[in-house]
N, CA, C and O atoms as CSV, one atom per row, in Angstrom:
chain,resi,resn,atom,element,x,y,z
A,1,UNK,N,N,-11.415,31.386,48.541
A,1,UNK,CA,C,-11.035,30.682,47.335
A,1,UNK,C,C,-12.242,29.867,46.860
A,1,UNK,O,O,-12.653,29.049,47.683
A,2,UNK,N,N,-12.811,29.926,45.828
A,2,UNK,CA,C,-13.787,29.113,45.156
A,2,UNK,C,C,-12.870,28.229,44.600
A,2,UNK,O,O,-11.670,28.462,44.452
A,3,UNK,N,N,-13.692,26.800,44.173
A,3,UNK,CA,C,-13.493,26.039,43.370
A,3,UNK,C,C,-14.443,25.280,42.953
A,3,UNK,O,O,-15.284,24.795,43.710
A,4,UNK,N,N,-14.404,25.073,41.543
A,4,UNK,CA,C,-15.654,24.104,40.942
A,4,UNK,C,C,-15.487,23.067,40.502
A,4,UNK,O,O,-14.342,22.655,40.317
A,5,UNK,N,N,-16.679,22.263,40.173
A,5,UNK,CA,C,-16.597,20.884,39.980
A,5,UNK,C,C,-17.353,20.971,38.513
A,5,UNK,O,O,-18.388,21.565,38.210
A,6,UNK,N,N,-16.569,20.260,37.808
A,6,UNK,CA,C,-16.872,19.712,36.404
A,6,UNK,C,C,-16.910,18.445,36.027
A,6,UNK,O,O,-16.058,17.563,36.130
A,7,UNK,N,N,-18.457,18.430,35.379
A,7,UNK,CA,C,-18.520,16.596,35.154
A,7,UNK,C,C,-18.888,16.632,33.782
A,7,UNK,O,O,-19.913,17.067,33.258
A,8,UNK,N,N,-17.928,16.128,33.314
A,8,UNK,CA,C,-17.628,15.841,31.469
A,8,UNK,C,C,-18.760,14.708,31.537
A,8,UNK,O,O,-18.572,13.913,32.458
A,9,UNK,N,N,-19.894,14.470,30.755
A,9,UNK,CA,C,-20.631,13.106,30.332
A,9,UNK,C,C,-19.984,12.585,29.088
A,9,UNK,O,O,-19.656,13.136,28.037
A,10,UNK,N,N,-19.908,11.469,29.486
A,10,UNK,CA,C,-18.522,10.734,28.127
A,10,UNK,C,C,-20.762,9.983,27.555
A,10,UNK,O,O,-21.597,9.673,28.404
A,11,UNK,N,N,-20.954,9.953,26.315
A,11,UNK,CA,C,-21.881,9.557,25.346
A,11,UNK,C,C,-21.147,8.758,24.510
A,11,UNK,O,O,-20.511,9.192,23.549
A,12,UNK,N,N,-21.233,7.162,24.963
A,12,UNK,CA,C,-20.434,6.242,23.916
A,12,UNK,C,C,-22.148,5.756,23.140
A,12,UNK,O,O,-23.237,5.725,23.713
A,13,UNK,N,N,-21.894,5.502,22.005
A,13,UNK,CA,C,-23.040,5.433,21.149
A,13,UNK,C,C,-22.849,3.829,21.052
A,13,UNK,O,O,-21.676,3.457,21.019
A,14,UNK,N,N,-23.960,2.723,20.995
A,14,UNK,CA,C,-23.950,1.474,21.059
A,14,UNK,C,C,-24.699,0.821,20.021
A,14,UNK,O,O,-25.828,1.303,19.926
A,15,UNK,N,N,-24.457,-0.138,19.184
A,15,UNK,CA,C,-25.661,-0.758,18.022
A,15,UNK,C,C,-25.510,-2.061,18.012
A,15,UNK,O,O,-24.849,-2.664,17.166
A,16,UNK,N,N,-26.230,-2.673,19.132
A,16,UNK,CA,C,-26.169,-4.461,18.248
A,16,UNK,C,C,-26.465,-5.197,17.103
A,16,UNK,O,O,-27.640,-5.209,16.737
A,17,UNK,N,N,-25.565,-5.861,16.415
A,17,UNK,CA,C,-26.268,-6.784,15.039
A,17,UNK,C,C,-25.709,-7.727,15.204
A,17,UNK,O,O,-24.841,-8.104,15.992
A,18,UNK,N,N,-26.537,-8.365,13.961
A,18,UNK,CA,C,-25.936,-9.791,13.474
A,18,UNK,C,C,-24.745,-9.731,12.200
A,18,UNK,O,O,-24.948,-9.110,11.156
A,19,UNK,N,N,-23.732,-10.338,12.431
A,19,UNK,CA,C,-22.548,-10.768,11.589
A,19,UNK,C,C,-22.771,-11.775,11.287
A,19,UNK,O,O,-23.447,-12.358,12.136
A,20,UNK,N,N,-22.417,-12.649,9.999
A,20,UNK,CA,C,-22.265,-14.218,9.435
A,20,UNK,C,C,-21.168,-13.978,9.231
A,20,UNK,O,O,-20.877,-13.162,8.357
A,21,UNK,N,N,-19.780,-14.908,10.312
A,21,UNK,CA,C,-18.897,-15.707,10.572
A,21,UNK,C,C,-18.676,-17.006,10.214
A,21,UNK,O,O,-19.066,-18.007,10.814
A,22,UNK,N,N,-17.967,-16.941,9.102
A,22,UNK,CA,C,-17.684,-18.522,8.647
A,22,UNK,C,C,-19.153,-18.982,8.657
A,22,UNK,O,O,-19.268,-20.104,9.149
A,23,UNK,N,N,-19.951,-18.597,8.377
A,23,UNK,CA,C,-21.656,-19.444,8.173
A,23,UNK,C,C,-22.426,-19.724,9.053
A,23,UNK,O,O,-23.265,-20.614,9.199
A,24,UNK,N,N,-21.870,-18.374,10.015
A,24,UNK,CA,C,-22.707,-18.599,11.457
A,24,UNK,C,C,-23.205,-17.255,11.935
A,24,UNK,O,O,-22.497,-16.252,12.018
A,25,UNK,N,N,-24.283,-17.314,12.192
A,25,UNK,CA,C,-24.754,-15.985,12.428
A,25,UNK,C,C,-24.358,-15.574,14.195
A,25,UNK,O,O,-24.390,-16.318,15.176
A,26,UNK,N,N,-24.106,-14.555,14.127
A,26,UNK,CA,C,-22.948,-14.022,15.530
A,26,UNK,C,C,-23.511,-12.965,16.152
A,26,UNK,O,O,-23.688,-12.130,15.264
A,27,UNK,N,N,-23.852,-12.579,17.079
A,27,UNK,CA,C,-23.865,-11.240,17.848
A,27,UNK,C,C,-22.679,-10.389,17.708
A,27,UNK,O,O,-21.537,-10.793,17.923
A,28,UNK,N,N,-22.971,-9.246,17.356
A,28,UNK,CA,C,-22.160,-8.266,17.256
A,28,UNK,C,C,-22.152,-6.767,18.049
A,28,UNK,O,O,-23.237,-6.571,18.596
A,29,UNK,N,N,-21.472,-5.994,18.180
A,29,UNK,CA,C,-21.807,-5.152,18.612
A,29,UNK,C,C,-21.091,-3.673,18.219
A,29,UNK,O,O,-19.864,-3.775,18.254
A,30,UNK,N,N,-21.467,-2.598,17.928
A,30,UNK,CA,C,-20.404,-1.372,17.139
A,30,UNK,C,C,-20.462,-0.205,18.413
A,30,UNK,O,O,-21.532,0.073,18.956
A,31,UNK,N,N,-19.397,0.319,18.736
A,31,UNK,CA,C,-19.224,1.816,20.129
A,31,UNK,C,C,-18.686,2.577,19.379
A,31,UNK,O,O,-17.673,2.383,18.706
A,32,UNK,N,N,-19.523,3.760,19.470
A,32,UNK,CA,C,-19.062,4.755,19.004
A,32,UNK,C,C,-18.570,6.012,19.897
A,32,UNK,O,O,-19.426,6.728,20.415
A,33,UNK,N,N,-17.398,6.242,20.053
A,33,UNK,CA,C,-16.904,7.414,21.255
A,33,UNK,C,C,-16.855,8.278,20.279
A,33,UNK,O,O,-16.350,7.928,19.212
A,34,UNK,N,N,-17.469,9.829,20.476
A,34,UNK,CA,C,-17.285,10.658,19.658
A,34,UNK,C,C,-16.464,11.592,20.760
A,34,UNK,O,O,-15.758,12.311,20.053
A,35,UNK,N,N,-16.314,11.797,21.607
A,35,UNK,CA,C,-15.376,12.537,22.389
A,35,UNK,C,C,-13.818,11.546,22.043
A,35,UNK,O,O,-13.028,12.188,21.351
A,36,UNK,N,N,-13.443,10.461,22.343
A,36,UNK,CA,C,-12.562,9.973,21.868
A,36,UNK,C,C,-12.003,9.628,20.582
A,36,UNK,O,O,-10.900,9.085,20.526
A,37,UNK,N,N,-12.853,9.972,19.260
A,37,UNK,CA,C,-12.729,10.137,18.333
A,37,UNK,C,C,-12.236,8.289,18.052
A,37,UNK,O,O,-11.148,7.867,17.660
A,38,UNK,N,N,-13.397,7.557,18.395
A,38,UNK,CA,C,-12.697,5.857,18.559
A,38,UNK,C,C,-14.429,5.193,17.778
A,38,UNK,O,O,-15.592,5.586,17.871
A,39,UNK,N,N,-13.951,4.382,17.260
A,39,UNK,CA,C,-14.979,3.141,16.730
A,39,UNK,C,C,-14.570,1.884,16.935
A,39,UNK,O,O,-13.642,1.413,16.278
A,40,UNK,N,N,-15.435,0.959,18.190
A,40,UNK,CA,C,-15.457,-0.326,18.222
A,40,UNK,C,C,-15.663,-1.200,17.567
A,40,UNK,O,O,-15.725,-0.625,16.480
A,41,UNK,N,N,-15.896,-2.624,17.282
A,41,UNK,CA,C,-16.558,-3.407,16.545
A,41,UNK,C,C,-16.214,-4.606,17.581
A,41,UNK,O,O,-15.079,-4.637,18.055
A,42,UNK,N,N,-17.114,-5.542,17.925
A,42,UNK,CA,C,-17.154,-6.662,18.366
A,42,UNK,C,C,-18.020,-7.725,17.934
A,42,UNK,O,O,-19.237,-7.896,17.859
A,43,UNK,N,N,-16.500,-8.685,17.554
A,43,UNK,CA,C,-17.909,-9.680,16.823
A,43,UNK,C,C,-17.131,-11.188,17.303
A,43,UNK,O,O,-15.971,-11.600,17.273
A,44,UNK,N,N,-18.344,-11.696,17.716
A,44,UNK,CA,C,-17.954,-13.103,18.380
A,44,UNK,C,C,-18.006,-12.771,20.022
A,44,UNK,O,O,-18.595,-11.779,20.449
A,45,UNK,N,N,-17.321,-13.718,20.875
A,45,UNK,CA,C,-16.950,-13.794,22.268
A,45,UNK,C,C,-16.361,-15.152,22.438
A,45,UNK,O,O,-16.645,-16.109,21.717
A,46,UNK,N,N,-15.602,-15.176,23.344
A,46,UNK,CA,C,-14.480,-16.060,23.961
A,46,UNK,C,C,-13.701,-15.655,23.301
A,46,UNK,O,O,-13.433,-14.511,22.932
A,47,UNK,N,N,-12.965,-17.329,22.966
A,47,UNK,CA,C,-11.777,-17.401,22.115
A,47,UNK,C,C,-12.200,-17.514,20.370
A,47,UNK,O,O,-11.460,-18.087,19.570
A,48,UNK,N,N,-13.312,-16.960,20.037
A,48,UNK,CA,C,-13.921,-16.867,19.162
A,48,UNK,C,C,-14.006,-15.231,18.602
A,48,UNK,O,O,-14.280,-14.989,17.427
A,49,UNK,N,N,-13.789,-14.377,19.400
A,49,UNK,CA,C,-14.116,-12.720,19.360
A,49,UNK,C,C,-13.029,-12.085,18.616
A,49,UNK,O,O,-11.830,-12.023,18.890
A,50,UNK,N,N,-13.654,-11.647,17.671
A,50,UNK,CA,C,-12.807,-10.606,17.105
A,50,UNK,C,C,-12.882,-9.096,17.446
A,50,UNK,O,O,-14.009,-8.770,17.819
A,51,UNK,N,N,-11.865,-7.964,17.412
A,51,UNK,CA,C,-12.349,-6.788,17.912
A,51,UNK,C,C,-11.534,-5.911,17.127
A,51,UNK,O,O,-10.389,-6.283,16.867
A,52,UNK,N,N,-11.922,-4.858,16.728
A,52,UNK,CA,C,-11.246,-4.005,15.700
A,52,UNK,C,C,-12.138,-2.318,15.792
A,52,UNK,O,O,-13.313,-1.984,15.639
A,53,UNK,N,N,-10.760,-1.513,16.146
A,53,UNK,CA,C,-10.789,-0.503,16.949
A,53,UNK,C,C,-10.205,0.665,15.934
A,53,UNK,O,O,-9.000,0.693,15.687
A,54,UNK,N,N,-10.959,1.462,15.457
A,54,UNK,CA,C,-10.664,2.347,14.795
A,54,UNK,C,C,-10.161,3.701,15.534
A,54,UNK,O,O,-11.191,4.314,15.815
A,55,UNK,N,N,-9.061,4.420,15.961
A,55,UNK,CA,C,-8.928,5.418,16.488
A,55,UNK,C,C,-8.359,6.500,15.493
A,55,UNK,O,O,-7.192,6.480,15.100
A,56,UNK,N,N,-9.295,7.451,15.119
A,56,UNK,CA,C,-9.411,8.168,14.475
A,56,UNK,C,C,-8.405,9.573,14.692
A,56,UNK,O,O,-7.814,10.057,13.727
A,57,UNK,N,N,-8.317,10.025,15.773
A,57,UNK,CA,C,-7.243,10.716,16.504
A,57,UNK,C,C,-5.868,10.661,16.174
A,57,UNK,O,O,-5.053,11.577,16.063
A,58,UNK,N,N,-5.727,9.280,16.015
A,58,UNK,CA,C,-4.035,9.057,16.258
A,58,UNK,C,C,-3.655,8.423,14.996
A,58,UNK,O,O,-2.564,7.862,14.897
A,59,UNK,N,N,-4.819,8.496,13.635
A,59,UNK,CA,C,-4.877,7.835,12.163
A,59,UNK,C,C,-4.632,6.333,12.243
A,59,UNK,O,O,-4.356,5.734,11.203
A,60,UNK,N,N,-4.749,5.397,13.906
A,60,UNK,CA,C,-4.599,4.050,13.759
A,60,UNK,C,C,-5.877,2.808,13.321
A,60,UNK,O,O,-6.942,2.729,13.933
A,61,UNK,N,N,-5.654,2.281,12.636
A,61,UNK,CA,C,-6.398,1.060,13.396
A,61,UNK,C,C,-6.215,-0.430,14.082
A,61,UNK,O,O,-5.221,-1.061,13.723
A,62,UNK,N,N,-6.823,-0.846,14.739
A,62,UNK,CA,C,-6.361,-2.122,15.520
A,62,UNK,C,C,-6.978,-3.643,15.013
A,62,UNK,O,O,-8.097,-3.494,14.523
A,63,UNK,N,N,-6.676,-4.571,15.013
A,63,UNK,CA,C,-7.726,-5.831,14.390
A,63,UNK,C,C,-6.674,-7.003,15.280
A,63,UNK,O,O,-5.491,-7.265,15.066
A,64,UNK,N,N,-7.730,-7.633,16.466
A,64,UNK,CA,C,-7.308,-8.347,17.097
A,64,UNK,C,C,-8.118,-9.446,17.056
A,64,UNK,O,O,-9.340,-9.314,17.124
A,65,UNK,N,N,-7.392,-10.929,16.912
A,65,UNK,CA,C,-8.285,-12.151,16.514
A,65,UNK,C,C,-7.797,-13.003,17.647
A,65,UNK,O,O,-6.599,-13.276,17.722
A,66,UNK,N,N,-8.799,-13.511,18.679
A,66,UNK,CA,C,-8.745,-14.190,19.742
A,66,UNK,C,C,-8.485,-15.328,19.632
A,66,UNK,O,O,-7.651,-15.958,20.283
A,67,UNK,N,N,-9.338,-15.794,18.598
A,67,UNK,CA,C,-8.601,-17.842,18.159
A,67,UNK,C,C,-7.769,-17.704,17.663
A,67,UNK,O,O,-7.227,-18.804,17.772
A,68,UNK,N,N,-6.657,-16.646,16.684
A,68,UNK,CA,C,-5.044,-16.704,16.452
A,68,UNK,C,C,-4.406,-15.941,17.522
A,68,UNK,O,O,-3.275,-15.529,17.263
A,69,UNK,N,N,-4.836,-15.697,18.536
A,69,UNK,CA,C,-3.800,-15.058,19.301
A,69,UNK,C,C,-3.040,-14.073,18.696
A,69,UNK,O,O,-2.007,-13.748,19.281
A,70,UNK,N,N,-3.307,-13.554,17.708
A,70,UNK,CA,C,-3.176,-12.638,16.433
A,70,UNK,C,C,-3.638,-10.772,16.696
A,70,UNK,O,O,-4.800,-10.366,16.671
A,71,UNK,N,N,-2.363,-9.853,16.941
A,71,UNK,CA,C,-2.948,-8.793,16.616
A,71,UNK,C,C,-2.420,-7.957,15.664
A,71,UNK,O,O,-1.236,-7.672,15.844
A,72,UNK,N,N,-3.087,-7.370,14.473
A,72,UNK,CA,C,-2.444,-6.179,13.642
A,72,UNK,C,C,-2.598,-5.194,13.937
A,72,UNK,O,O,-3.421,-4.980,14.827
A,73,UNK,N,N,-1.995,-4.286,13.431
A,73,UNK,CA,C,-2.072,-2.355,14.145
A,73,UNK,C,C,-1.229,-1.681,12.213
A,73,UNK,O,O,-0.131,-1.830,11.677
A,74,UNK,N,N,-2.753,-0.848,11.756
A,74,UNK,CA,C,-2.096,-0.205,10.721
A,74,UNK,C,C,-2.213,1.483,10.892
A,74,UNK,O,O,-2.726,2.103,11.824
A,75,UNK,N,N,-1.492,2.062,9.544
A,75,UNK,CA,C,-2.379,3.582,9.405
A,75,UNK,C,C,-3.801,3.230,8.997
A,75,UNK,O,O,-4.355,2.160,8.744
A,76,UNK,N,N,-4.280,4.744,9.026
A,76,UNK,CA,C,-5.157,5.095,8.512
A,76,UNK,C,C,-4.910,5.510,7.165
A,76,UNK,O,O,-3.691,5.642,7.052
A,77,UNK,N,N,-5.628,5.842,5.837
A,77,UNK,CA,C,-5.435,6.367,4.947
A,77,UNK,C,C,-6.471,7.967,5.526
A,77,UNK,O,O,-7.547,8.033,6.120
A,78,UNK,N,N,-5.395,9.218,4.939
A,78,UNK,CA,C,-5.541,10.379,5.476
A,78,UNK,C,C,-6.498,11.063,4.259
A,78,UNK,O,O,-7.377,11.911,4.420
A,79,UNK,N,N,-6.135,10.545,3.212
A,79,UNK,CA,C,-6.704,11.450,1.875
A,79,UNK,C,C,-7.585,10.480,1.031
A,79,UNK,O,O,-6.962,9.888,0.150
A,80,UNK,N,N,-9.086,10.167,1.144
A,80,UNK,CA,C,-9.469,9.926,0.436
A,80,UNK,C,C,-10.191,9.949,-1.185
A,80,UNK,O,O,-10.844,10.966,-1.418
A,81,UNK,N,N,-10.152,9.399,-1.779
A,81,UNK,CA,C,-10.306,9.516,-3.340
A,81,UNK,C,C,-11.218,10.278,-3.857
A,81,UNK,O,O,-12.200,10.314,-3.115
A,82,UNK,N,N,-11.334,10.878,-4.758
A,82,UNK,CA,C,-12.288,11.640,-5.743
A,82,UNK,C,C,-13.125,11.020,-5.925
A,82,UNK,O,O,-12.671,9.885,-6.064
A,83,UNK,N,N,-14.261,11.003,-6.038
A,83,UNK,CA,C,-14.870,10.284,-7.202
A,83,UNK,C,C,-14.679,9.950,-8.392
A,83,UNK,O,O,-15.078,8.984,-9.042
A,84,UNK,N,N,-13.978,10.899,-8.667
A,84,UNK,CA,C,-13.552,10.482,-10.619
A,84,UNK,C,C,-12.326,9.371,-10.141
A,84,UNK,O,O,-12.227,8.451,-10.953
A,85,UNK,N,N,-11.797,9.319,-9.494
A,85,UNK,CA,C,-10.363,8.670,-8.962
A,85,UNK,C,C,-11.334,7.070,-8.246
A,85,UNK,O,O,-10.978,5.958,-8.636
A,86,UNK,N,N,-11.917,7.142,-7.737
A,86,UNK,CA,C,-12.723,5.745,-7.212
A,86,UNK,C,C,-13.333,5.417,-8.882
A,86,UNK,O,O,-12.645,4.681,-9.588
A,87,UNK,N,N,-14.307,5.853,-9.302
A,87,UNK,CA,C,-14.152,5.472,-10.696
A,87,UNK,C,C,-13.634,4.829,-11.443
A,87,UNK,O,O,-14.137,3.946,-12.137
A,88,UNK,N,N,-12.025,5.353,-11.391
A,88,UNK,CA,C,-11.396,4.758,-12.694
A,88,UNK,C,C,-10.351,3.646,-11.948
A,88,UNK,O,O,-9.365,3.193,-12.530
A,89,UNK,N,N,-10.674,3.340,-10.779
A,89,UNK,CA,C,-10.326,2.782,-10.098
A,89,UNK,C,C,-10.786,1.434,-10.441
A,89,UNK,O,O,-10.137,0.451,-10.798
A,90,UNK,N,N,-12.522,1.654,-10.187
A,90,UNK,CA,C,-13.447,0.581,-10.590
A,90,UNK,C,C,-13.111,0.181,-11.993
A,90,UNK,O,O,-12.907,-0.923,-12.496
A,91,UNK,N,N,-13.112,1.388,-12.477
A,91,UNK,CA,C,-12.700,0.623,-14.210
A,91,UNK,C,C,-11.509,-0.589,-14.123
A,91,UNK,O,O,-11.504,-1.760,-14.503
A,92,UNK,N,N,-10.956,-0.119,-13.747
A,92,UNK,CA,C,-8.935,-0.750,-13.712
A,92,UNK,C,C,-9.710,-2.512,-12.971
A,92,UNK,O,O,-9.672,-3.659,-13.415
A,93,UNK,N,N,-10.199,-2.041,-11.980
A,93,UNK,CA,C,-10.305,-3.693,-11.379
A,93,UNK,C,C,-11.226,-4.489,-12.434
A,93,UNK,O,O,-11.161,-5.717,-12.387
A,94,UNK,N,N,-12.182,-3.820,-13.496
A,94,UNK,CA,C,-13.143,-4.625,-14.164
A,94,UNK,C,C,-12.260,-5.302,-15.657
A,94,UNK,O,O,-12.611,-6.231,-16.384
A,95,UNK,N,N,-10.987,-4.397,-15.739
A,95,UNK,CA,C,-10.501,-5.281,-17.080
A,95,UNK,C,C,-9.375,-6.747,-16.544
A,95,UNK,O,O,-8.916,-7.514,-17.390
């Protein structure tokens, strides 16, 4: 009987920046899982950190705020706009 061994390499993609928070410049940080079809965002730390988790897979996203003890969870929007439709979109908000 053979048997083999398979090792999946998970490649999470990483980018640090700066965010201005309420007038404060913040370390941030963005993960990108392309096998998990997921986008991180971290901005702040402690009870200061915000984190908001795009999972692309399951059309959710997440937005969790550590100083409100606060978490939301929405859809995704599945169908995005035309251009002619973003357009007249822009028009509508300028009158």
């Amino acid at each position: 009987m053979m048997s083999f061994l398979v090792i999946h390499i998970i490649q999470v993609y990483g980018h640090e920046y700066k965010a201005v928070v309420d007038g404060i410049e913040t370390n941030s940080v963005m993960e990108i899982d392309p096998d998990d079809l997921t986008e991180i965002f971290r901005v702040g730390n402690g009870s200061k950190e915000v984190v908001e988790v795009h999972d692309f897979k399951n059309g959710i996203t997440g937005i969790r705020f550590a100083e409100h003890q606060r978490c939301y969870i929405r859809t995704q929007t599945k169908k995005l706009p035309t251009t002619a439709e973003a357009k007249a979109e822009d028009r509508e908000r300028m009158v």
